[in-house]
mmCIF file as Biopython writes it, N, C-alpha, C and O atoms, coordinates in Angstrom:
data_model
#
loop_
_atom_site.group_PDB
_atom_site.id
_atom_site.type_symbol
_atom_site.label_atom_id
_atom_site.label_alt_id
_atom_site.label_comp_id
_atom_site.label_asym_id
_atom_site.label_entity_id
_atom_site.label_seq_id
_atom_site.pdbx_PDB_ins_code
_atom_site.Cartn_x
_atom_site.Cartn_y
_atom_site.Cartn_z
_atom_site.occupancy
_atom_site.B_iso_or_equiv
_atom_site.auth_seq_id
_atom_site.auth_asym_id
_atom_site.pdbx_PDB_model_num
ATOM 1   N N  . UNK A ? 1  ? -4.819  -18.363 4.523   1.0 0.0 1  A 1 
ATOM 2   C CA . UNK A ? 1  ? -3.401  -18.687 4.614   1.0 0.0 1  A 1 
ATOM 3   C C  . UNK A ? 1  ? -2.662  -18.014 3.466   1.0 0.0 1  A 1 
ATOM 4   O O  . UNK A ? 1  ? -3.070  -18.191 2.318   1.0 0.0 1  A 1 
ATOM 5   N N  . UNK A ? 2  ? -1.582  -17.239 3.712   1.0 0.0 2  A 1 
ATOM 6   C CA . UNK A ? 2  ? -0.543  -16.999 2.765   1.0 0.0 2  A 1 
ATOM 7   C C  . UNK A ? 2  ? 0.258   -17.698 2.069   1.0 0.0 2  A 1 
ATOM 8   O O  . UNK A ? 2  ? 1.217   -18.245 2.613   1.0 0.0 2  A 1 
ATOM 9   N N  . UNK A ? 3  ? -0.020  -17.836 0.502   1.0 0.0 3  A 1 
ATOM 10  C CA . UNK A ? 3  ? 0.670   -18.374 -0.310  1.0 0.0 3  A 1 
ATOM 11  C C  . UNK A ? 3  ? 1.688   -17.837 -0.856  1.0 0.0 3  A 1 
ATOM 12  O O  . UNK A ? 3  ? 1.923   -17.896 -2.063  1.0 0.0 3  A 1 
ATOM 13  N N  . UNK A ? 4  ? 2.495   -17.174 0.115   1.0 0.0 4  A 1 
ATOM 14  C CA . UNK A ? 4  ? 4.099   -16.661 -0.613  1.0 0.0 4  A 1 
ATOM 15  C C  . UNK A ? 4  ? 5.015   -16.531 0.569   1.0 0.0 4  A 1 
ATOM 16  O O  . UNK A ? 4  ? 4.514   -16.373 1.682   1.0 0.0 4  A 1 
ATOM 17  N N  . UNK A ? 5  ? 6.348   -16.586 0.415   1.0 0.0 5  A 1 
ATOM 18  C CA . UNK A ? 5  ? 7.426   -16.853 0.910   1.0 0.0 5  A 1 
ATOM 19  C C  . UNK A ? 5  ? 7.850   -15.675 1.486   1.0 0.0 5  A 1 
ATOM 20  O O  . UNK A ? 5  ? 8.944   -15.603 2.045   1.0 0.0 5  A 1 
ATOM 21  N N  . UNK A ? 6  ? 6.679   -14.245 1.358   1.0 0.0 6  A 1 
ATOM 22  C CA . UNK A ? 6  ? 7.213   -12.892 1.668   1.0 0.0 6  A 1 
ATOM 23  C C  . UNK A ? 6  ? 6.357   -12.895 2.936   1.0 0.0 6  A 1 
ATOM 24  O O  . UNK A ? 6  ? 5.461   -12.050 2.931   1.0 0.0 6  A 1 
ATOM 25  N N  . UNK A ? 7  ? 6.450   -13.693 4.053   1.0 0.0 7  A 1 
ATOM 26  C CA . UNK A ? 7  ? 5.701   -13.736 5.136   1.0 0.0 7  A 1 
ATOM 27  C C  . UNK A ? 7  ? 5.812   -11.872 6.005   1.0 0.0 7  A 1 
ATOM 28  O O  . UNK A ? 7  ? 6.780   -11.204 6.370   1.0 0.0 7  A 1 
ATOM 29  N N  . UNK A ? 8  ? 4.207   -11.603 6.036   1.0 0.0 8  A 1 
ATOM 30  C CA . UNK A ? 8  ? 4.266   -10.260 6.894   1.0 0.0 8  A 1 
ATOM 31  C C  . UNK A ? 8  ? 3.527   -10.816 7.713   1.0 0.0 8  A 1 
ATOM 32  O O  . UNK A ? 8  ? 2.597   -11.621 7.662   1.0 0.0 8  A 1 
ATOM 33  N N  . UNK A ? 9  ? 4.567   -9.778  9.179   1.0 0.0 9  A 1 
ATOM 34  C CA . UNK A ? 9  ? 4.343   -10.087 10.767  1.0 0.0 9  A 1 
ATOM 35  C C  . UNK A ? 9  ? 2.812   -9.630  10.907  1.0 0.0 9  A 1 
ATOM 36  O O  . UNK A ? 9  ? 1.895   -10.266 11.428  1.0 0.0 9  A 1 
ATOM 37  N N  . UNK A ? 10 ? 2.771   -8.359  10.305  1.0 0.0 10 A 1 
ATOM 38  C CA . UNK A ? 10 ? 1.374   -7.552  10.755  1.0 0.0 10 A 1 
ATOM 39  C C  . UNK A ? 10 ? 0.420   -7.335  9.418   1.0 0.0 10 A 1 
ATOM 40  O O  . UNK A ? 10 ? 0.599   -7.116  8.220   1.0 0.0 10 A 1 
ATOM 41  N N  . UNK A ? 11 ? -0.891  -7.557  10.474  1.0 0.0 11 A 1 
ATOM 42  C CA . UNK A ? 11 ? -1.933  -7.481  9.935   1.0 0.0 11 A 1 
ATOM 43  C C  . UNK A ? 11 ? -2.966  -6.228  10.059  1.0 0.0 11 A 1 
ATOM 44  O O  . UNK A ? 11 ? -3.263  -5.598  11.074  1.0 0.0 11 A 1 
ATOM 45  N N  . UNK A ? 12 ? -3.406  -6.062  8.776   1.0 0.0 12 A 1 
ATOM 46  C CA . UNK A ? 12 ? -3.890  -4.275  9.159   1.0 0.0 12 A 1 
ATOM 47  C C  . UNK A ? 12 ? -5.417  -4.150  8.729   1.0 0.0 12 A 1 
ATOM 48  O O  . UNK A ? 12 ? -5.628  -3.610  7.643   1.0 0.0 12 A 1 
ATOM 49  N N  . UNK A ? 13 ? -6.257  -4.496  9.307   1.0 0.0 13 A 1 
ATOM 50  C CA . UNK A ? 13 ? -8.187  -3.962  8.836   1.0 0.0 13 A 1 
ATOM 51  C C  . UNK A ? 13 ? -8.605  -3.071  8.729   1.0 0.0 13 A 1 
ATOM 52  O O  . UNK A ? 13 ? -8.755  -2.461  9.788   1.0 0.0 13 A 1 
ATOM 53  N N  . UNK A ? 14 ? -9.009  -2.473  7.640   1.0 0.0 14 A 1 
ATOM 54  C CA . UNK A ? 14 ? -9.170  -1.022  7.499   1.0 0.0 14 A 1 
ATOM 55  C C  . UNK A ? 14 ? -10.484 -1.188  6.553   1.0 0.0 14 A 1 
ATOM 56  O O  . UNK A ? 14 ? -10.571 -2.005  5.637   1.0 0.0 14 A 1 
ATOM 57  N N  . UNK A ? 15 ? -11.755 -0.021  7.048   1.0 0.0 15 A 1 
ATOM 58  C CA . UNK A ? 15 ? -12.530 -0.023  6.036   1.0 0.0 15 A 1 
ATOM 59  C C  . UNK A ? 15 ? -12.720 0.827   5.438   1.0 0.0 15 A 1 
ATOM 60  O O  . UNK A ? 15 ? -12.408 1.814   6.106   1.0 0.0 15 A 1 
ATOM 61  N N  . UNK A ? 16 ? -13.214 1.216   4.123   1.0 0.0 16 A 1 
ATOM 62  C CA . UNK A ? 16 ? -12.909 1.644   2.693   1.0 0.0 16 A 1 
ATOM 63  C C  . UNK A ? 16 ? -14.648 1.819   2.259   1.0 0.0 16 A 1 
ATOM 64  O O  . UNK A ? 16 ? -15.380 0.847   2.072   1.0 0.0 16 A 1 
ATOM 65  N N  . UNK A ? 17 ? -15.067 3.172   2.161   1.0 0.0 17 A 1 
ATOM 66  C CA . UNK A ? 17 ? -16.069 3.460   1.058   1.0 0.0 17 A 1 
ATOM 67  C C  . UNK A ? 17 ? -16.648 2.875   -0.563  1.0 0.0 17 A 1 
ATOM 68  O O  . UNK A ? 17 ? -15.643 2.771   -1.265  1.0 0.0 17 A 1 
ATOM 69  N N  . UNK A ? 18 ? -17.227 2.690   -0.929  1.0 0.0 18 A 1 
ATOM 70  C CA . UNK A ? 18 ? -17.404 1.956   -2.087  1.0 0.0 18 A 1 
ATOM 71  C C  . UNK A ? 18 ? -16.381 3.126   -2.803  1.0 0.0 18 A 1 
ATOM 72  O O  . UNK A ? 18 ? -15.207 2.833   -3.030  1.0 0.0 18 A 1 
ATOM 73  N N  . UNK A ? 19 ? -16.747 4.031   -3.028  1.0 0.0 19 A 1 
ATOM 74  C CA . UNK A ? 19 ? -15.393 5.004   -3.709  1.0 0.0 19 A 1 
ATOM 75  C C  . UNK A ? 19 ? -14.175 4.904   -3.770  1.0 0.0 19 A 1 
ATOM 76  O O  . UNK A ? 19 ? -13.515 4.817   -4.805  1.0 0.0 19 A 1 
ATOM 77  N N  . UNK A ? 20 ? -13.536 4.912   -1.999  1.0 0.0 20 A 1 
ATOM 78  C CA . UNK A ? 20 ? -12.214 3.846   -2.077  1.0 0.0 20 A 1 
ATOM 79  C C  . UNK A ? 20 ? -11.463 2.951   -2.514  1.0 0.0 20 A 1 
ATOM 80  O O  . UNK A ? 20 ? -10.249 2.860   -2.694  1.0 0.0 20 A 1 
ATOM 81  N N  . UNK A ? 21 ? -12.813 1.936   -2.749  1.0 0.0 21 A 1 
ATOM 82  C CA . UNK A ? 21 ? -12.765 0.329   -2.669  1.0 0.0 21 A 1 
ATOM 83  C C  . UNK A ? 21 ? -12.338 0.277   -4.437  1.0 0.0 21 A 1 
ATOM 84  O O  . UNK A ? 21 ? -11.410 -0.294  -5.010  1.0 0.0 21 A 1 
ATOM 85  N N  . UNK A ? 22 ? -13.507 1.174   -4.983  1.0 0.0 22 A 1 
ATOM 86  C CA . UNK A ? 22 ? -13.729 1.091   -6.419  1.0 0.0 22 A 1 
ATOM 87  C C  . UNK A ? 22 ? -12.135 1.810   -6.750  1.0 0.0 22 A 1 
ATOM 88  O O  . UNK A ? 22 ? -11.514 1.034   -7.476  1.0 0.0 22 A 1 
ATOM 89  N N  . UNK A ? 23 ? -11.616 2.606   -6.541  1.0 0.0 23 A 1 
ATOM 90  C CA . UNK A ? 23 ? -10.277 3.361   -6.897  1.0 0.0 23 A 1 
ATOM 91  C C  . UNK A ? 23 ? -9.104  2.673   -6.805  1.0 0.0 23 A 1 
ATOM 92  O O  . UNK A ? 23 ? -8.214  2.618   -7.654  1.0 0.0 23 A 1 
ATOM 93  N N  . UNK A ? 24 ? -9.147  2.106   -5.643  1.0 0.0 24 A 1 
ATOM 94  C CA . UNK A ? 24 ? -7.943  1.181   -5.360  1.0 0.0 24 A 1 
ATOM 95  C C  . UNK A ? 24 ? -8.063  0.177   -5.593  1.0 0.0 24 A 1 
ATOM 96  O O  . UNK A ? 24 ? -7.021  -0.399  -5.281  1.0 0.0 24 A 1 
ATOM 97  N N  . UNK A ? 25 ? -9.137  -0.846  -6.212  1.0 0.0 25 A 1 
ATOM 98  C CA . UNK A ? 25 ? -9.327  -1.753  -7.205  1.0 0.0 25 A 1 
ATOM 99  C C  . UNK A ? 25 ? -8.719  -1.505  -8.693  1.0 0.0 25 A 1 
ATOM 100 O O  . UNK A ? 25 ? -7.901  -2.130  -9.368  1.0 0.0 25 A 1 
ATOM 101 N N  . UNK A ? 26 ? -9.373  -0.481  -8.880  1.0 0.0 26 A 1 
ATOM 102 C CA . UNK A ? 26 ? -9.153  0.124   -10.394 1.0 0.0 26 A 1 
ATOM 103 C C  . UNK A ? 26 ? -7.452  0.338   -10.688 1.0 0.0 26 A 1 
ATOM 104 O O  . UNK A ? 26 ? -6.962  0.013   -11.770 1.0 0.0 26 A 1 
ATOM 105 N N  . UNK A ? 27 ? -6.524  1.011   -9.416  1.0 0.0 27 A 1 
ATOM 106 C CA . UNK A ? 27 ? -5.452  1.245   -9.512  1.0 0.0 27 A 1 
ATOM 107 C C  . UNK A ? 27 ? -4.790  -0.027  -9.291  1.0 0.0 27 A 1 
ATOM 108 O O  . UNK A ? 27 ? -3.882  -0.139  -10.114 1.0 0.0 27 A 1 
ATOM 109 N N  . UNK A ? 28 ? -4.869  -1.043  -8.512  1.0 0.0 28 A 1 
ATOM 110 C CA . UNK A ? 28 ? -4.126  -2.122  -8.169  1.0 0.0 28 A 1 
ATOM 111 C C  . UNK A ? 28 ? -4.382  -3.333  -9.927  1.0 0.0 28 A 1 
ATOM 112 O O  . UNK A ? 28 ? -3.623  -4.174  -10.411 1.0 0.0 28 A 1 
ATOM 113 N N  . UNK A ? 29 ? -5.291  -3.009  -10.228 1.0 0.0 29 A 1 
ATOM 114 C CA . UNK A ? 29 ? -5.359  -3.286  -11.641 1.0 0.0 29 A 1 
ATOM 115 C C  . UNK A ? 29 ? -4.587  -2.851  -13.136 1.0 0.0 29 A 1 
ATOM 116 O O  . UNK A ? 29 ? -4.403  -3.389  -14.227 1.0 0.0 29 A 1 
ATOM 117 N N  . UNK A ? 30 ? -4.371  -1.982  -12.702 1.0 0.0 30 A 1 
ATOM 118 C CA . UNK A ? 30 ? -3.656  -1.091  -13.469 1.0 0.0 30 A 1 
ATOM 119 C C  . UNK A ? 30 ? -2.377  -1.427  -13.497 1.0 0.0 30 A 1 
ATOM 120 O O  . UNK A ? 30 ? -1.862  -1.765  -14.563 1.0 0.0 30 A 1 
ATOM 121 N N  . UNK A ? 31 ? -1.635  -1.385  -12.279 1.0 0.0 31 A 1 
ATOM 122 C CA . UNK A ? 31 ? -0.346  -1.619  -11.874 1.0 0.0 31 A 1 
ATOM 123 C C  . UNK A ? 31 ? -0.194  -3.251  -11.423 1.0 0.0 31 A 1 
ATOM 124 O O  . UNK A ? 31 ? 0.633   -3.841  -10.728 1.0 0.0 31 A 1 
ATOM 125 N N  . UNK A ? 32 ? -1.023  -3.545  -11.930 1.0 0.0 32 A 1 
ATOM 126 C CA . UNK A ? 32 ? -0.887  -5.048  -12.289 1.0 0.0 32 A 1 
ATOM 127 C C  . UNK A ? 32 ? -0.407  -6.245  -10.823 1.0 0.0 32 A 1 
ATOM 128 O O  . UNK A ? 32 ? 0.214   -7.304  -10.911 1.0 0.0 32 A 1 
ATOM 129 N N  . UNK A ? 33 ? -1.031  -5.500  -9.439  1.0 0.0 33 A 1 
ATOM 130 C CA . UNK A ? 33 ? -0.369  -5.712  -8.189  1.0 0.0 33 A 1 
ATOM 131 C C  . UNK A ? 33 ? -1.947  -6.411  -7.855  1.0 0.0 33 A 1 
ATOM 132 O O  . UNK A ? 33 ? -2.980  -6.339  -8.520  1.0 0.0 33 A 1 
ATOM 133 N N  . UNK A ? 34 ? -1.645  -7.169  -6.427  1.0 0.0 34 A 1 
ATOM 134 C CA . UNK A ? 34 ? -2.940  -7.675  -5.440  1.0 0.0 34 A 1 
ATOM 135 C C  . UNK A ? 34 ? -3.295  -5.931  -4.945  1.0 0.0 34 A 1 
ATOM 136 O O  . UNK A ? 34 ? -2.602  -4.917  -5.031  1.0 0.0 34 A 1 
ATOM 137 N N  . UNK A ? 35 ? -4.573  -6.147  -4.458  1.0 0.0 35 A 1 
ATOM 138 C CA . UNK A ? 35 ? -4.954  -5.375  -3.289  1.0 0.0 35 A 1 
ATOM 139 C C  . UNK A ? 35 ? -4.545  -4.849  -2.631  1.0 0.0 35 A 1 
ATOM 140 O O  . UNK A ? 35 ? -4.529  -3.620  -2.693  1.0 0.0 35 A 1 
ATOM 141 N N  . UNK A ? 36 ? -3.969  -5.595  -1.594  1.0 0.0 36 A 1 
ATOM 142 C CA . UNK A ? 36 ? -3.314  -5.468  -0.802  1.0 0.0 36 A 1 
ATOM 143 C C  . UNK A ? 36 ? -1.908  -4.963  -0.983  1.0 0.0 36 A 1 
ATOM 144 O O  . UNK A ? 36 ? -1.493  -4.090  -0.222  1.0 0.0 36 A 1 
ATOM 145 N N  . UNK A ? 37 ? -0.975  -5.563  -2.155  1.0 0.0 37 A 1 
ATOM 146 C CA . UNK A ? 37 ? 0.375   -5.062  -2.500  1.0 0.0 37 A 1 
ATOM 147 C C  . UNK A ? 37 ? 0.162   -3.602  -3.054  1.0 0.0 37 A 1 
ATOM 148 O O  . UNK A ? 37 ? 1.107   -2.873  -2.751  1.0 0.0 37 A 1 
ATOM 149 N N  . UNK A ? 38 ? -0.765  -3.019  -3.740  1.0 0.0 38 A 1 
ATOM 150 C CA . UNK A ? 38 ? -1.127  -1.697  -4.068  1.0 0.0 38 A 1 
ATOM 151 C C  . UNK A ? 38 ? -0.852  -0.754  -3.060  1.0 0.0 38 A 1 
ATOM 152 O O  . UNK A ? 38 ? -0.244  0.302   -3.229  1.0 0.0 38 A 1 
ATOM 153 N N  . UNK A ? 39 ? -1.483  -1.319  -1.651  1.0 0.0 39 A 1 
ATOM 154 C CA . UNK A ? 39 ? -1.843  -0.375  -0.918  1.0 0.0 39 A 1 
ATOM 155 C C  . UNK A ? 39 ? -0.187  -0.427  0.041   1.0 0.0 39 A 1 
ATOM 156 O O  . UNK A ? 39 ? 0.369   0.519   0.600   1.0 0.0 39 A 1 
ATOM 157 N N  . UNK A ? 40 ? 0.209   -1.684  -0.036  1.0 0.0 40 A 1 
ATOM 158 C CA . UNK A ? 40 ? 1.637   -1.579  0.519   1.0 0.0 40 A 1 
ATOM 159 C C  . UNK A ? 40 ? 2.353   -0.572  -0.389  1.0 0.0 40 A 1 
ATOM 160 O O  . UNK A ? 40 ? 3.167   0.120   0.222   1.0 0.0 40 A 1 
ATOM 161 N N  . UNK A ? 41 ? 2.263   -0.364  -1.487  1.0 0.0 41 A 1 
ATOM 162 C CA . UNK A ? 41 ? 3.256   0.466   -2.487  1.0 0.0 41 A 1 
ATOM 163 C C  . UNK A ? 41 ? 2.933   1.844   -1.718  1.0 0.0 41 A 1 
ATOM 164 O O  . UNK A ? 41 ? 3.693   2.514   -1.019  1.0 0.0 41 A 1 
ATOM 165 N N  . UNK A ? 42 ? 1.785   2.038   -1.999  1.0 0.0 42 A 1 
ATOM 166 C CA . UNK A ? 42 ? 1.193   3.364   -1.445  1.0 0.0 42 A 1 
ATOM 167 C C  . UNK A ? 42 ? 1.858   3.834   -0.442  1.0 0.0 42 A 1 
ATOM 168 O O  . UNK A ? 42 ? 2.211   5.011   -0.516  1.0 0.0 42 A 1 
ATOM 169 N N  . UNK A ? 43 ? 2.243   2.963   0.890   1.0 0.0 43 A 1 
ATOM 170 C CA . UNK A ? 43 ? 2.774   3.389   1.928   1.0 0.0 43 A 1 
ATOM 171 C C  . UNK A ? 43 ? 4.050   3.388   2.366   1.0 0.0 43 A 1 
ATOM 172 O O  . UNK A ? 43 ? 4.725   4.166   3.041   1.0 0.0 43 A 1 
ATOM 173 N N  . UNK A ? 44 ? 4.281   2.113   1.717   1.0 0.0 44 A 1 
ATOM 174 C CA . UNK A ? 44 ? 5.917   2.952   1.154   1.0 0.0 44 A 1 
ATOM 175 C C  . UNK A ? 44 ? 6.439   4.225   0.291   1.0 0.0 44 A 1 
ATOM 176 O O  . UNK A ? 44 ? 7.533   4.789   0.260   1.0 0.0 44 A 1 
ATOM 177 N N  . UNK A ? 45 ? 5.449   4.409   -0.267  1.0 0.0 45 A 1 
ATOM 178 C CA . UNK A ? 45 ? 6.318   5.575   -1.117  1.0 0.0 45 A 1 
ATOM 179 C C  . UNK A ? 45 ? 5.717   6.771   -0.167  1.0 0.0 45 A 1 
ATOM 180 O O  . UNK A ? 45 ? 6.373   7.792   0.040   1.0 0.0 45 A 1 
ATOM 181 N N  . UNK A ? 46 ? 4.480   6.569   0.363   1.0 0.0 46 A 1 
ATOM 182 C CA . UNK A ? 46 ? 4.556   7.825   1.673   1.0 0.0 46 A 1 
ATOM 183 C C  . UNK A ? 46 ? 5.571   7.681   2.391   1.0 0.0 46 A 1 
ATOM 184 O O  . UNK A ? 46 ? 6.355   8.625   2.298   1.0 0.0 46 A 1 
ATOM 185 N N  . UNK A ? 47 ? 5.949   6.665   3.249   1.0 0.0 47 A 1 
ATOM 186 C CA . UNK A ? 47 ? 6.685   6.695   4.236   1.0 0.0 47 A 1 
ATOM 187 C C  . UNK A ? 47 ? 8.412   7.560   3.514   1.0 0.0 47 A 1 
ATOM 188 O O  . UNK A ? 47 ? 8.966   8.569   3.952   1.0 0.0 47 A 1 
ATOM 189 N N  . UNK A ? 48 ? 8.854   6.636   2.284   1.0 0.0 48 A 1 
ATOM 190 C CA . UNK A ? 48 ? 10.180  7.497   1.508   1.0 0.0 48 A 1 
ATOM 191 C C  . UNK A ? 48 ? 9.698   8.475   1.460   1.0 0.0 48 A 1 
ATOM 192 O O  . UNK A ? 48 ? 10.339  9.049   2.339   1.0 0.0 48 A 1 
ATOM 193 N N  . UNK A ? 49 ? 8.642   9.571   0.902   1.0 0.0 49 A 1 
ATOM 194 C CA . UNK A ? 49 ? 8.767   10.525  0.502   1.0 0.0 49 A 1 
ATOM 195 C C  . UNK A ? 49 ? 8.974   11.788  2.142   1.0 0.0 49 A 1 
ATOM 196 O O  . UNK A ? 49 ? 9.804   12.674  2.341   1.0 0.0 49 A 1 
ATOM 197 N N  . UNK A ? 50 ? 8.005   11.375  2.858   1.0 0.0 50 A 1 
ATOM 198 C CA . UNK A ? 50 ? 8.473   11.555  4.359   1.0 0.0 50 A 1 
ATOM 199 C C  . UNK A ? 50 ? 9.673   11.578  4.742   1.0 0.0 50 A 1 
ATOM 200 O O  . UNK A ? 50 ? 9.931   12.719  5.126   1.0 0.0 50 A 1 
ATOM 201 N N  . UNK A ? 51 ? 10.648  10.819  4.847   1.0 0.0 51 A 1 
ATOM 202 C CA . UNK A ? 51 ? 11.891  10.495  4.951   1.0 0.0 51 A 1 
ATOM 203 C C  . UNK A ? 51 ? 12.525  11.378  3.973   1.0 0.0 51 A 1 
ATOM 204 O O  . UNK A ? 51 ? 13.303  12.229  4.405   1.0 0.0 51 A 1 
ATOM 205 N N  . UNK A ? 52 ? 12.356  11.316  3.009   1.0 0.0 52 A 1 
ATOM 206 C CA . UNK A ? 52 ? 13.132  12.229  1.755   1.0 0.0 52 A 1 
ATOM 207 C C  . UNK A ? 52 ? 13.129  13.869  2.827   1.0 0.0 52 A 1 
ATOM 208 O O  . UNK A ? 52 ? 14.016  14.507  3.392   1.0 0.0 52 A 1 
ATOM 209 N N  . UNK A ? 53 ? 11.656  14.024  2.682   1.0 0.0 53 A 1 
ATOM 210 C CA . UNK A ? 53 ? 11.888  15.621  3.249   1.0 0.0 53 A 1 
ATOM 211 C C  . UNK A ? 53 ? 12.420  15.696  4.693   1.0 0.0 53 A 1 
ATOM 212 O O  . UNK A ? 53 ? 13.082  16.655  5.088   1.0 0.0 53 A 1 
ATOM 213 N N  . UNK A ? 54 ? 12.140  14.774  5.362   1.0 0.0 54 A 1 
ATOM 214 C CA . UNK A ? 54 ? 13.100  14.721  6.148   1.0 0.0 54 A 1 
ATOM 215 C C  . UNK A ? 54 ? 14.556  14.950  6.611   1.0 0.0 54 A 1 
ATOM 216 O O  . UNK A ? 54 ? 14.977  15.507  7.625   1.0 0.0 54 A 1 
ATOM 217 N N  . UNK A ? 55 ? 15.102  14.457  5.746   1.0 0.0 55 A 1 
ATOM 218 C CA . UNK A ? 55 ? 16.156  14.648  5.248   1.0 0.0 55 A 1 
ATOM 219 C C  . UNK A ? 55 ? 16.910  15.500  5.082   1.0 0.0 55 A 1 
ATOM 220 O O  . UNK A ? 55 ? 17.989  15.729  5.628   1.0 0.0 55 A 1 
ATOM 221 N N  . UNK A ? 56 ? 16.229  16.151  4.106   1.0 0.0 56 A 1 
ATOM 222 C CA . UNK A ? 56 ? 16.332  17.553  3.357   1.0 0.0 56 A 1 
ATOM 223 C C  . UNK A ? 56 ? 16.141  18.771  4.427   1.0 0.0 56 A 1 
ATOM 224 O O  . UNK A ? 56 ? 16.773  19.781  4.117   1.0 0.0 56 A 1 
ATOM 225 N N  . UNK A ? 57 ? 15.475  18.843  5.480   1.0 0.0 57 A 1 
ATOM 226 C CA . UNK A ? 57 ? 15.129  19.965  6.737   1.0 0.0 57 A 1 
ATOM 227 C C  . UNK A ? 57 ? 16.609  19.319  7.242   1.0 0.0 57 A 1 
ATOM 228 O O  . UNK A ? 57 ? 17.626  19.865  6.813   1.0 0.0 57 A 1 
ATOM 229 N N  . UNK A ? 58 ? 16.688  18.595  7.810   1.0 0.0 58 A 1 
ATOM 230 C CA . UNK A ? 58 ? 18.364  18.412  8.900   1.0 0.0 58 A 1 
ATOM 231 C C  . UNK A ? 58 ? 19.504  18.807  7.930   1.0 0.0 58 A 1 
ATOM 232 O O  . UNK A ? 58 ? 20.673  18.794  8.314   1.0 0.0 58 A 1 
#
């Protein structure tokens, strides 16, 4: 059960190499985030940076 008020609709299972696992541990540590919020950052700033160049071609 989710203990925060930032309720997300979707749920995403993905599996991850011990290499993976170990990196994006190490980084979500770093940046002082859950697991999971790490990997949300991650894909937001793909998705903006996408959009950015996007942008920029039209």
């Amino acid at each position: 059960m989710r203990t925060t008020n930032d309720k997300k609709d979707y749920n995403l299972r993905i599996r991850l190499n011990d290499r993976m696992y170990e990196h994006l541990s190490k980084m979500s540590g770093q940046h002082g985030t859950s697991f999971s919020g790490y990997i949300r950052e991650l894909i937001d700033k793909d998705i903006s940076e996408k959009a950015k160049k996007f942008s920029e071609k039209n």
